[in-house]
C-alpha positions in Angstrom: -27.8 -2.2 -28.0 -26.6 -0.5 -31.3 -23.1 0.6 -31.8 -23.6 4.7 -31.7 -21.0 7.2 -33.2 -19.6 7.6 -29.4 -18.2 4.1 -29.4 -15.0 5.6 -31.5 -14.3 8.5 -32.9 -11.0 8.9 -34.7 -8.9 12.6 -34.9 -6.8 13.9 -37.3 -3.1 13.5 -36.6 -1.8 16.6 -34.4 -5.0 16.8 -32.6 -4.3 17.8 -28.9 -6.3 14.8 -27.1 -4.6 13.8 -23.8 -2.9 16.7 -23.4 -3.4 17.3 -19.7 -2.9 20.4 -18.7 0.5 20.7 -16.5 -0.9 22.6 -14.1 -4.4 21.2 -13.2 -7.4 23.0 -13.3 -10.1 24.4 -10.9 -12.6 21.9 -10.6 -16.3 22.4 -10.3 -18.8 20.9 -8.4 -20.9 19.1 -10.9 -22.4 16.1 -8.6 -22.2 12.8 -9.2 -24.0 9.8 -10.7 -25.4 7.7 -7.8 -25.3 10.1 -5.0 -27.1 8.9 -1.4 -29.8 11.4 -2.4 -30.4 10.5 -5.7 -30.4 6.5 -5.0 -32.7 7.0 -2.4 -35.1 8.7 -4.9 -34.5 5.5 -6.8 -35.2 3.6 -4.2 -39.0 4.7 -3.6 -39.3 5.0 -7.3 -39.0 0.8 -7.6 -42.3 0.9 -5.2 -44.5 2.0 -8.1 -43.0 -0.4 -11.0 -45.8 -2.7 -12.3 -42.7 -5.4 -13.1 -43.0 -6.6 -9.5 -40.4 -9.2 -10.0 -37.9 -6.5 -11.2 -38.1 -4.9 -7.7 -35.7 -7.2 -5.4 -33.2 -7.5 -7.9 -33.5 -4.0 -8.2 -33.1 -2.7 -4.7 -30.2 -5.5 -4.4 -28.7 -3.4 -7.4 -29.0 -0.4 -5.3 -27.7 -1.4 -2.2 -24.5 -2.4 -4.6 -24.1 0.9 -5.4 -24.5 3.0 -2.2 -21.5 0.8 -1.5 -19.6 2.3 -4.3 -19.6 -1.4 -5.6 -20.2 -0.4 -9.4 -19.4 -3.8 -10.7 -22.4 -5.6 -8.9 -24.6 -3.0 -8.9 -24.4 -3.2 -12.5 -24.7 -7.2 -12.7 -27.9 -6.8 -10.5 -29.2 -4.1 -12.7 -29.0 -6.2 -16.0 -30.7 -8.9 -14.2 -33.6 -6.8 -13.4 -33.2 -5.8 -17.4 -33.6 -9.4 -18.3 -36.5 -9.3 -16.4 -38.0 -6.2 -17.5 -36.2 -4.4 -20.8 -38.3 -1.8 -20.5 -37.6 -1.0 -17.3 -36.3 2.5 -16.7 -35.0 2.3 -13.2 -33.1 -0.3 -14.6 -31.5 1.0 -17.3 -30.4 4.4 -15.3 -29.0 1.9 -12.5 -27.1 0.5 -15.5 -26.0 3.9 -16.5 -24.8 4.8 -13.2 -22.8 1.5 -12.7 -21.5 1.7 -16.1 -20.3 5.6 -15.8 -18.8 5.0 -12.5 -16.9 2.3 -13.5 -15.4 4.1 -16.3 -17.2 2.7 -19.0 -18.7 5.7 -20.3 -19.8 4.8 -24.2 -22.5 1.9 -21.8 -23.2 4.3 -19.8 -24.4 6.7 -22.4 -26.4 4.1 -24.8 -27.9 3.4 -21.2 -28.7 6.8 -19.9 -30.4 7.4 -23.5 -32.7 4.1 -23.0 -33.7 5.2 -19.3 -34.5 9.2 -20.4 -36.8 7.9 -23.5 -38.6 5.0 -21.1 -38.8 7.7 -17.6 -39.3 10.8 -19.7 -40.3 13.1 -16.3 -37.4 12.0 -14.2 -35.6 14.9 -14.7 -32.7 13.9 -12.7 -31.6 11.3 -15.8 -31.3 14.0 -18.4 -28.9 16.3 -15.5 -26.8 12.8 -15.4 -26.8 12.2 -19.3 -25.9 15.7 -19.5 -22.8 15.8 -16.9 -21.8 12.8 -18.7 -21.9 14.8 -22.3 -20.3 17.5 -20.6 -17.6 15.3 -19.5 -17.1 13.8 -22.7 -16.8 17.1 -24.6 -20.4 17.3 -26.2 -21.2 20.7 -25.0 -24.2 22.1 -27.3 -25.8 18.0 -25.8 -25.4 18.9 -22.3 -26.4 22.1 -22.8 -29.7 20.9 -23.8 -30.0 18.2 -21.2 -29.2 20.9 -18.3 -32.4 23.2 -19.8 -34.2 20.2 -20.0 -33.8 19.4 -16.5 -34.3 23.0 -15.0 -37.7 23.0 -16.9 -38.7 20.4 -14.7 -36.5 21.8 -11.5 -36.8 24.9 -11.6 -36.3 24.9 -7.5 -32.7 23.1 -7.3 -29.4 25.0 -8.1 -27.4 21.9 -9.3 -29.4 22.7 -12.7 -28.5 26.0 -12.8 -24.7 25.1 -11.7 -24.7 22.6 -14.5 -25.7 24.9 -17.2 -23.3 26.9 -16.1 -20.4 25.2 -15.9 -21.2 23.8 -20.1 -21.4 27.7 -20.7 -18.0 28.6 -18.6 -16.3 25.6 -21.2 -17.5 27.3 -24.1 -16.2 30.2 -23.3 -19.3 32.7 -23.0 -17.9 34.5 -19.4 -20.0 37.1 -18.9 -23.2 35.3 -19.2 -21.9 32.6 -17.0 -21.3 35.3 -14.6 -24.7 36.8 -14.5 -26.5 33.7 -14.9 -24.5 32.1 -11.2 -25.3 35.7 -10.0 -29.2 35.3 -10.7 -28.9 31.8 -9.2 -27.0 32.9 -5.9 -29.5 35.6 -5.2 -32.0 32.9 -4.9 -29.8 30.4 -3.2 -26.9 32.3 -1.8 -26.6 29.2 0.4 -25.5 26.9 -1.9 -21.6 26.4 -2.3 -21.6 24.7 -5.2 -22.6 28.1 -6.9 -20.0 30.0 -5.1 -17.7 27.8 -6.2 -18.3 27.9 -10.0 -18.5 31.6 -9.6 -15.1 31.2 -8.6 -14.4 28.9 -10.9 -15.0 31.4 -13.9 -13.5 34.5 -12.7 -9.9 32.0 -12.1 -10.0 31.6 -16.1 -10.0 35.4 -16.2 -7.0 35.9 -14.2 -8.6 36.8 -11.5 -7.5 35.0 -8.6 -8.5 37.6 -5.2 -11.8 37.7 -6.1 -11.7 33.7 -6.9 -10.2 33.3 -3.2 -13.3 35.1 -2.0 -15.6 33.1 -4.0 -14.3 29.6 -2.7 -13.8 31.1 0.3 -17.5 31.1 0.8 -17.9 28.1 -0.7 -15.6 26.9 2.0 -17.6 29.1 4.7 -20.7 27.6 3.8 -19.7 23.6 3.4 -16.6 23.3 5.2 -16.5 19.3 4.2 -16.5 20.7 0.1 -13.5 19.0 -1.2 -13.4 20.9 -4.7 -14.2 24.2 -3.1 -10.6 23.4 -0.9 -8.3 22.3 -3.5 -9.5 25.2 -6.3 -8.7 27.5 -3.0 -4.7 25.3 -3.1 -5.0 26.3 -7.1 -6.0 30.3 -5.9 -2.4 30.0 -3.5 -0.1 28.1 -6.2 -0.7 31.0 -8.7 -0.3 33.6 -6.1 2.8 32.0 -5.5 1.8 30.4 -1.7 2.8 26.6 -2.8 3.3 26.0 0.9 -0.1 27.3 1.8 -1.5 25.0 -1.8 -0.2 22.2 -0.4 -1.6 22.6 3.0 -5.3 23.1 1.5 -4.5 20.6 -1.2 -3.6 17.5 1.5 -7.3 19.2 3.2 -8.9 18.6 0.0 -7.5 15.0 -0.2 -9.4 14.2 3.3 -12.3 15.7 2.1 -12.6 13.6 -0.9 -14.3 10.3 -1.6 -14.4 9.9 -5.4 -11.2 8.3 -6.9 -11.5 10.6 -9.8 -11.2 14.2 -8.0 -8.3 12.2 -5.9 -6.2 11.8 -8.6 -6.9 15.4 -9.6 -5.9 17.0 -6.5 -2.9 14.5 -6.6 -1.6 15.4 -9.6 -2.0 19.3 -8.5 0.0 18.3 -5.1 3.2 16.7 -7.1 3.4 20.1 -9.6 3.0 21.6 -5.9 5.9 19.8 -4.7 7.9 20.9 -8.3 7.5 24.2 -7.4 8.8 24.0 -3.9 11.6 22.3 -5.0 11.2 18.6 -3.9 11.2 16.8 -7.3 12.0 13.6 -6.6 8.7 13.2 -4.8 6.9 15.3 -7.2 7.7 13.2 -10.0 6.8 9.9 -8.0 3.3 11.8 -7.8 3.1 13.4 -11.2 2.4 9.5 -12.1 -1.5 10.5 -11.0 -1.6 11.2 -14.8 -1.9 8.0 -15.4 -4.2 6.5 -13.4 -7.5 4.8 -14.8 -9.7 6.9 -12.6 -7.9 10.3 -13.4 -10.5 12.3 -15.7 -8.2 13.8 -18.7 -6.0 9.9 -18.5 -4.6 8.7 -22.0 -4.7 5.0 -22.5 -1.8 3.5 -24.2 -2.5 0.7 -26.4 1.0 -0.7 -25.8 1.0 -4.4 -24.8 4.6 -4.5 -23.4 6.0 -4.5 -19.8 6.3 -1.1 -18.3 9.6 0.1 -17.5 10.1 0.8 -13.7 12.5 3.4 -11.9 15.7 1.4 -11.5 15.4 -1.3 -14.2 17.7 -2.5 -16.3 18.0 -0.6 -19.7 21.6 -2.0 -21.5 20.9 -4.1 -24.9 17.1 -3.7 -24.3 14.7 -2.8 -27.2 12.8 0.3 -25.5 10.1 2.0 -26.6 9.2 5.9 -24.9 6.5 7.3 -26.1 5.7 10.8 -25.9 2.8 12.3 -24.1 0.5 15.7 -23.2 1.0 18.8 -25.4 3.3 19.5 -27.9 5.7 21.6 -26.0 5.6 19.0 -22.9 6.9 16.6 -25.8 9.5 18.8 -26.8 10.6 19.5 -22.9 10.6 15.9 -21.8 12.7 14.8 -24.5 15.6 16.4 -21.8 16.0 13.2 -20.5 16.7 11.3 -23.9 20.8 11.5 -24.0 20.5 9.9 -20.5 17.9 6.3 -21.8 20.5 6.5 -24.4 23.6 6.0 -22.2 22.1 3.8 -20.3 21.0 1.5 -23.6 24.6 1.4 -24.4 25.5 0.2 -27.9 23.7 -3.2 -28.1 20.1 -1.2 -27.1 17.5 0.8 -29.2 15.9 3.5 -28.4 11.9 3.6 -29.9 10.5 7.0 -29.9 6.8 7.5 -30.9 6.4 11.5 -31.1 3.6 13.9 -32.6 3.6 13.4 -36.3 5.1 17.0 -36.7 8.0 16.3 -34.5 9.3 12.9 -36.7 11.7 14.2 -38.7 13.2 16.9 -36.0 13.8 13.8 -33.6 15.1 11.7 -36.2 17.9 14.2 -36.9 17.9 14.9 -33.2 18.4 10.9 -32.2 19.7 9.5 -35.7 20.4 5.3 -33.7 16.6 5.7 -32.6 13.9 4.3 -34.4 11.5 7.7 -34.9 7.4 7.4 -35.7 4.6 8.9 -34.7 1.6 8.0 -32.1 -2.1 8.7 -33.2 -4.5 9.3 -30.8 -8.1 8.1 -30.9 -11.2 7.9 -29.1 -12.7 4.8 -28.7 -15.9 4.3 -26.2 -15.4 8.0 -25.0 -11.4 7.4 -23.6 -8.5 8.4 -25.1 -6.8 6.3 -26.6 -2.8 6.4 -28.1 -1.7 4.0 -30.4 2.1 3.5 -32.3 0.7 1.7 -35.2 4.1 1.7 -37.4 5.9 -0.3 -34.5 6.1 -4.1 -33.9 5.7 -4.1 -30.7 6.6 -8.0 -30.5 10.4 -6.5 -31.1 10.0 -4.3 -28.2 11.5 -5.4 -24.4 10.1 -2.1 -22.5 8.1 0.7 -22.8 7.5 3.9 -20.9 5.3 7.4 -21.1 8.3 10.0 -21.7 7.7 12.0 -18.2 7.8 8.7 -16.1 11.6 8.8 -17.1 11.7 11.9 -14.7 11.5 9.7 -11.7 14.9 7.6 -12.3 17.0 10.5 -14.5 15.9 13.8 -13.2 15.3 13.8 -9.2 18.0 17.1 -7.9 18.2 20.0 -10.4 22.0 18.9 -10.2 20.6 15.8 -12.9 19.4 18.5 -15.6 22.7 18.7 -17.6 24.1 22.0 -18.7 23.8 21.7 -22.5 22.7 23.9 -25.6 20.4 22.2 -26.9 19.5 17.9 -27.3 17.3 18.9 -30.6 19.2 19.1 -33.9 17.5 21.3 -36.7 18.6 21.6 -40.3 21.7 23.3 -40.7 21.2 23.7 -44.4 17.4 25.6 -43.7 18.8 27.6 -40.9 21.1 29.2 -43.9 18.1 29.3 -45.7 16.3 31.6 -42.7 19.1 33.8 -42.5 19.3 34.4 -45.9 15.4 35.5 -45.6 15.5 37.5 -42.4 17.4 39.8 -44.6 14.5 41.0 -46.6 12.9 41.9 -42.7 13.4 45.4 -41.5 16.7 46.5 -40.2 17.8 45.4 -36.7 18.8 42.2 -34.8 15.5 40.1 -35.6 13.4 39.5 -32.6 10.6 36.5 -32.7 7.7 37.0 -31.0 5.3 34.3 -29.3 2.6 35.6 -27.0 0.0 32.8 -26.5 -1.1 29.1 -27.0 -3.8 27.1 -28.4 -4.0 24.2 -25.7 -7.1 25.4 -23.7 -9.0 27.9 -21.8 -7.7 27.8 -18.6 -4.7 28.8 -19.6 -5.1 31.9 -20.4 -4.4 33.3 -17.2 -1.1 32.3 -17.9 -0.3 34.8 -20.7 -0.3 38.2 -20.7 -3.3 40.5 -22.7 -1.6 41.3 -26.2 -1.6 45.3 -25.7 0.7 44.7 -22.6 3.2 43.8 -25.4 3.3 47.9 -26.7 5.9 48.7 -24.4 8.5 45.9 -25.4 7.5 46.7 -29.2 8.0 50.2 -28.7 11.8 49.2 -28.0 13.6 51.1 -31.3 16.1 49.3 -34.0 14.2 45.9 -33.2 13.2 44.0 -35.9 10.0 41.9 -34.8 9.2 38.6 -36.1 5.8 37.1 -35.9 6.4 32.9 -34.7 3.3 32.7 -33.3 1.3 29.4 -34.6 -2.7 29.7 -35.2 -4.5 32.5 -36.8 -3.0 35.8 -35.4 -4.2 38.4 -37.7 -6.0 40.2 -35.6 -3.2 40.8 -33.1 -0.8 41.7 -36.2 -3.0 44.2 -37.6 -3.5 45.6 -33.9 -0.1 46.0 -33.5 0.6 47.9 -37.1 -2.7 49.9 -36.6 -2.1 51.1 -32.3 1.1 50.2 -31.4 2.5 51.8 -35.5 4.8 48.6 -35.6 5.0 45.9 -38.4 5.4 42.4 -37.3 7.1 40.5 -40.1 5.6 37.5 -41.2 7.8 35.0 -42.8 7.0 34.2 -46.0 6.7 30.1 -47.4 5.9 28.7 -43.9 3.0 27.3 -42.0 4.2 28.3 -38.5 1.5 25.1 -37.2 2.4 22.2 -39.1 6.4 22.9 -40.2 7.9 22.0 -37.1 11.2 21.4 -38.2 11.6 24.2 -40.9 9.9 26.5 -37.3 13.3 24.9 -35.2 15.3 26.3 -37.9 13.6 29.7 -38.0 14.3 30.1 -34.3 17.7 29.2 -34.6 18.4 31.7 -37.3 16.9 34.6 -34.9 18.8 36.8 -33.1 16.2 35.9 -30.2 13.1 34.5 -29.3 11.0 36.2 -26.8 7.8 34.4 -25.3 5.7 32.5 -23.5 5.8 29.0 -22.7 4.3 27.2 -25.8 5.2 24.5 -28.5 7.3 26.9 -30.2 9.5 28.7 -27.6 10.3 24.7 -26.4 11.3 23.7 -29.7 13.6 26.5 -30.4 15.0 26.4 -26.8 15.6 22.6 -27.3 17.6 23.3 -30.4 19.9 25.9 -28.3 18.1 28.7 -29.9 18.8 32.2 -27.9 15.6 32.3 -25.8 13.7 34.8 -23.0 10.9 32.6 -21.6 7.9 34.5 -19.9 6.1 32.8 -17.0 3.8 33.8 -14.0 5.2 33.5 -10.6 6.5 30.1 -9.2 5.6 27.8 -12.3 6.3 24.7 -11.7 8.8 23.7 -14.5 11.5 26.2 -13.0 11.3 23.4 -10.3 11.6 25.6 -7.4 14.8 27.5 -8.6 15.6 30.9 -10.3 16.6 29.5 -13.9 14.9 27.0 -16.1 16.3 23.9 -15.6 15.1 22.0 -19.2 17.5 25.0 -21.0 19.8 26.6 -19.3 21.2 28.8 -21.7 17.4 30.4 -21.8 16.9 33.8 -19.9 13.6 34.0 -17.8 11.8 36.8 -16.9 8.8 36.7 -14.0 6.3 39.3 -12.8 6.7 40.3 -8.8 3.1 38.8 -8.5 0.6 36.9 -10.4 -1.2 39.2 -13.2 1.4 42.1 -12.9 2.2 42.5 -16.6 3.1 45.7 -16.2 6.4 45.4 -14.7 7.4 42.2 -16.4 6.9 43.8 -19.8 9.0 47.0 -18.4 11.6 44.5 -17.3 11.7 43.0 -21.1 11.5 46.0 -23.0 14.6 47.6 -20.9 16.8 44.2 -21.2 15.7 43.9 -25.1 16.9 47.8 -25.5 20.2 46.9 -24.1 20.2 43.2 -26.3 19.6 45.6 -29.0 22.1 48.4 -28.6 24.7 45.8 -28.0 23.7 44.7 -31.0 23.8 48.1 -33.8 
């Protein structure tokens, strides 16, 4: 087959690929490639092929698979290939085996050759197009969903499946009345219930999600998903006890490898958040797992550092992993590896190209380059192409260091910072901040770029009026991405001017945006790349978070900086009284302060 433009797919440096989200997602129900229904479909279909040759070899190839044996089933399905090439069944056998296994650039070359040789069987486009979906081609699956309702107009998965591309893209409402249509006519089916909930949980809206899996639940009490995005619904209503309870029910109900790494991963930021972190951590290592769907591959050919292992006058390489901030954060535990390497060891850091020269400064006996991140054959893929990684002893993803230095909140050292920014820029930055209105200079950061889902995270931008409202500050916009619109809300309704600092890109000048924080009076915000790096730095921080998130590791504070001040709502989505509760501290920071 030819080489497509799936097999590898290069992104620019800075491009957030593997960053899984902390918290994991709900999950929707989506089916599966090679159910019992569908291979029994199959099954009849090899009855009618004119190759009958083909047909043993084929059945054998589906026996293979209801077994869950994708490796043979896909071995018996190229045999019936070299029988037949233009054999259909065949090549959607192949596709199955080959997407189940993991190998999902085959699997779409061979989904492609059975949907242009079986052009009625409906059910290959709904595969091709969960597969698409999967592997971030939205407007594809899109098309592949319509494609199959045309011809199946009577089954809800089509519908569900459409819906769930639509949910990604970000077009709520008409997700919302499209899985209303589609209940009306099967208000049996718990997939749809469960997508319904699904969308309104990206909104925030997590009692009328409970309801929605709850029916879900109701309807198919053996409906894994439905049971672990109901543990999801509990951990942001602050109910980890009652999230993990549902979560270990989910587990049982389970059978794909894939949605058990899922929930497993959600079960060890459960355990975080109740506290017991040296088991979470030993779980968080779901992350890495082959058959977990949002896994990064590290192309580094070196032993793998485990928990207890011997670090002094080793060459070891950590390289960072996830988002930007989750970077930042982890980097904690560096002082510690760097004991422990003592003076005849090097530390090897591979960060996000941004981060280079902040870390260099930070860690100036380490070794400091970046890691690119690639696609190749529809997996993410990390490389650390300016390291010779022949001189390296030992290597390690940054958070698996959690599980040896970090396991009792006791092990998170008081410090004021483990990031060093440019003394000589931070100057510079006060110098500047002059030229901003009068008042102690507050930065402001009220949202990230990472994804979707977390949206629900961050509070709507008009519930900042009250803390902007709070007289003699002087607001400073740090908030990366375009933000216009909120800045010229805020000077149009709220009457206040958010300064924007001149000469900087607030994005890409990572280290020039640790010196701007430190030069603040204080930073104010939500949980994102930029509030970490400042906090890392020692920066004078107020962090923002919902209810029981998990890296305040079950305790009051925030353990990664202690010097930072948090501020929670009394329940999930009550922005209200957490802005009421910022605004009345910042007008006392203030006062203090004139």
């Amino acid at each position: 087959m030819a080489k497509t433009a799936l097999d590898s797919a290069s992104y620019p440096d800075g491009a957030q690929l593997g960053a899984q989200p902390s918290v994991p997602e709900s999950m929707a129900e989506m089916g599966e490639a090679g159910g019992k229904d569908s291979l029994a479909r199959l099954n009849s279909a090899v009855g009618e092929l004119r190759a009958v040759a083909a047909a043993p070899v084929l059945r054998r190839a589906i026996d293979f698979l209801n077994r869950e044996d994708f490796v043979n089933g896909g071995k018996w399905a190229v045999k019936a290939l070299e029988i037949d090439e233009r054999n259909g069944v065949g090549w959607y056998l192949l596709a199955i085996a080959r997407e189940r296994a993991g190998d999902f650039g085959n699997s779409v070359r061979a989904y492609e050759a059975a949907l242009a040789l079986l052009p009625e069987h409906a059910e290959v486009a709904n595969d091709l197009g969960r597969l698409a979906f999967r592997m971030g081609m939205h407007e594809q699956a899109e098309k592949l969903f319509r494609h199959y309702i045309d011809h199946a107009p009577e089954r809800a998965d089509g519908v569900n499946n459409l819906a769930s591309v639509m949910r990604e893209q970000g077009r709520t409402e008409e997700t919302i009345e499209l899985l209303r249509a589609a209940i009306q006519r099967h208000p049996e089916s718990a997939m749809l219930w469960n997508t319904l909930g699904s969308v309104v949980m990206d909104q925030g809206d997590l009692h009328n999600a409970a309801t929605f899996f709850g029916e879900a639940v109701r309807l198919n009490p053996k409906f894994g998903k439905a049971r672990y995005n109901l543990s999801q619904v509990k951990h942001g209503l602050g109910d980890n006890e009652g999230a993990m309870a549902d979560c270990d029910a989910a587990l049982r109900r389970t059978n794909t490898a894939e949605d058990k790494q899922m929930m497993g991963l959600a079960r060890a930021t459960y355990q975080l958040c109740l506290g017991r972190i040296g088991s979470g951590w030993d779980d968080y290592e779901a992350r890495l797992s082959a058959q977990f769907a949002g896994v990064t591959h590290f192309a580094i050919e070196r032993p793998r550092w485990k928990p207890g292992g011997d670090l002094r006058g080793k060459r070891f390489l950590v390289c960072t992993e996830q988002g930007l901030g989750d970077e930042v954060m982890f980097a904690n535990v560096l002082p510690d590896v760097l004991e422990q390497l003592g003076p005849d060891g090097k530390l090897i850091l591979a960060v996000e190209r941004r981060l280079v020269t902040l870390f260099q400064r930070s860690f100036p006996t380490a070794e400091v380059s970046r890691h690119i991140t690639n696609v190749v054959a529809a997996s993410v893929v990390r490389r650390v192409p300016e390291i010779d990684q022949s001189q390296v002893d030992l290597w390690t993803p940054i958070a698996s260091l959690m599980r040896q230095y970090r396991r009792r909140l006791e092990a998170f050292p008081q410090h004021q910072g483990y990031l060093r920014p440019d003394p000589e820029r931070i100057a510079h930055w006060r110098e500047v901040l002059k030229t901003a209105p009068a008042g102690p200079k507050v930065g402001l950061l009220w949202k990230s770029n990472i994804s979707k889902g977390r949206t629900r995270f961050f509070s709507p931008f008009d519930q900042w009026r009250r803390v902007l409202a709070t007289p003699g500050a002087s607001f400073v916009n740090l908030q990366y991405g375009d933000c216009s619109e909120e800045l010229e809300r805020a000077k149009r309704e709220f009457g206040v001017t958010i300064w924007q600092p001149p000469g900087i890109d607030l994005k890409e000048d990572l280290d020039d945006v640790a010196a701007l924080c430190c030069a603040m009076d204080v930073t104010i915000g939500f949980s994102n790349a930029t509030l970490n790096i400042g906090a890392a730095c020692g920066a004078p921080a107020w962090l923002l978070t919902t209810p029981g998130i998990w890296t305040r590791l079950g305790s009051d504070a925030y353990p990664w900086y202690p010097h930072v001040r948090t501020f929670a709502p009394p329940a999930f989505g009550e922005w209200d009284a957490l802005m009421e509760d910022v605004a009345g501290a910042l007008s006392e920071f203030v006062a203090e302060r004139t």
